[in-house]
C-alpha positions in Angstrom: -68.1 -76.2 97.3 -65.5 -78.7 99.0 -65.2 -80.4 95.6 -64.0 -77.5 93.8 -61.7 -76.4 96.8 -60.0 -80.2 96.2 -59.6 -79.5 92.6 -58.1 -76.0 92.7 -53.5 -76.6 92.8 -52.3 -77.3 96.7 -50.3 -73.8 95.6 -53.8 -71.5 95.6 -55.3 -73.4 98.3 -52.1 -72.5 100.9 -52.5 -69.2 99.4 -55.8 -68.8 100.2 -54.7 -71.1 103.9 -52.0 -68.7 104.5 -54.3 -65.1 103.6 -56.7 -66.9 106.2 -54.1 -67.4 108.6 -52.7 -63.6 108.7 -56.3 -62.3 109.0 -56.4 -64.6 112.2 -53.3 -63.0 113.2 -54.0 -59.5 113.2 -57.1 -60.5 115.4 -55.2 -62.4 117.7 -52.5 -59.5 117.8 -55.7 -56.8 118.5 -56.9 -58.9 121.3 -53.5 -59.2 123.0 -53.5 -55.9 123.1 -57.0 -55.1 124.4 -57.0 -58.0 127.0 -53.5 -57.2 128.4 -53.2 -56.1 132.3 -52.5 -52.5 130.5 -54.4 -52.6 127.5 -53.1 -50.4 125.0 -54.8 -49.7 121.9 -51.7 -50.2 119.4 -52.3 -51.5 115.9 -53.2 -50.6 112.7 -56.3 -50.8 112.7 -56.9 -49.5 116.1 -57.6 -45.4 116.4 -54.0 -43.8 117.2 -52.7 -42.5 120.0 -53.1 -38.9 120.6 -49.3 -38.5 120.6 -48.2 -40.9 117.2 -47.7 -39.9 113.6 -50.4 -40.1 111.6 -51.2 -43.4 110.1 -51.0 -44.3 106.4 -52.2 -46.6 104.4 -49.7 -48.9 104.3 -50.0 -49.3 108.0 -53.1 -51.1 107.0 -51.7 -53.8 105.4 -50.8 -57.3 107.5 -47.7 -57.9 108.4 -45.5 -55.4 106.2 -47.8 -52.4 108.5 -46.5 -53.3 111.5 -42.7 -52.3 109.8 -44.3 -49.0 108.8 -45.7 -48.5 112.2 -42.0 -48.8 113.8 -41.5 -44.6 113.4 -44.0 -44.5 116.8 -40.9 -46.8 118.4 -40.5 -43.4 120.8 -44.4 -43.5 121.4 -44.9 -47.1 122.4 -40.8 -48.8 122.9 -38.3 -50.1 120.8 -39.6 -53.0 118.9 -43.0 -52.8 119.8 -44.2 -54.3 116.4 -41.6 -57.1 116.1 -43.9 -59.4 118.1 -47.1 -58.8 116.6 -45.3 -59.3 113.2 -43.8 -62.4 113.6 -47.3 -63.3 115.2 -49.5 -62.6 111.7 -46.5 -64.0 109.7 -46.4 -67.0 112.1 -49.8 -67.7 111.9 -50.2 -68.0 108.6 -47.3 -69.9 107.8 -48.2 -72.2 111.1 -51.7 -72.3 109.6 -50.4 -73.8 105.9 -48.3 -76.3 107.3 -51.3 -77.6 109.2 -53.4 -77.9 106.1 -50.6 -79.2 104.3 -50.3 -82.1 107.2 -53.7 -82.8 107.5 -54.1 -82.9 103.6 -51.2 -85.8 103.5 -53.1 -87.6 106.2 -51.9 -86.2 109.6 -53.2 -87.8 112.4 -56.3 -89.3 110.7 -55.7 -93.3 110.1 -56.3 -93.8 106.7 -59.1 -96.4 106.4 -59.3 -98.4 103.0 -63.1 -100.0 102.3 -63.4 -103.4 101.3 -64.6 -104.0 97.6 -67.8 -105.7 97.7 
């Protein structure tokens, strides 16, 4: 499985790094919700509040739902959903540079093997 992965163009694989990473986002975003002193249940894929529009789906979708999910601003605050979607779209793109530093070496002293 890890031999194919190698093969596949570094382009699909931070694809794939970067999907990953948004995924890890919008779990990271739900829990900082739900473990906050005043948890709040606010998210896309969390059930709405009683009082906010109903939800489409396009709110569904990472990163691009949270701009959909700004016409509850009156509901939950101005720019409620800037954070949590610089948070998905940071974690991805934090998660790809990290691939890409560790595939170039990183912090792992590259070790050549005597010929014998």
């Amino acid at each position: 499985m890890i031999q194919g992965w190698i093969q596949w163009p570094m382009t699909w694989r931070c694809v794939v790094v970067a999907l990953v990473g948004v995924l890890i986002g919008t779990q990271i975003n739900r829990a900082i919700y739900r473990w906050a002193w005043y948890a709040r249940w606010i998210g896309p894929w969390s059930p709405p509040h009683p009082h906010a529009s109903p939800q489409k789906w396009q709110d569904k979708i990472p990163i691009v739902g949270w701009w959909f999910l700004r016409r509850d601003a009156p509901l939950h605050g101005a720019g409620f959903w800037i954070r949590p979607m610089f948070i998905e779209f940071g974690f991805g793109a934090a998660l790809v540079f990290l691939y890409q530093w560790l595939s170039d070496g990183g912090i792992l002293p590259s070790i050549s093997h005597p010929k014998g």
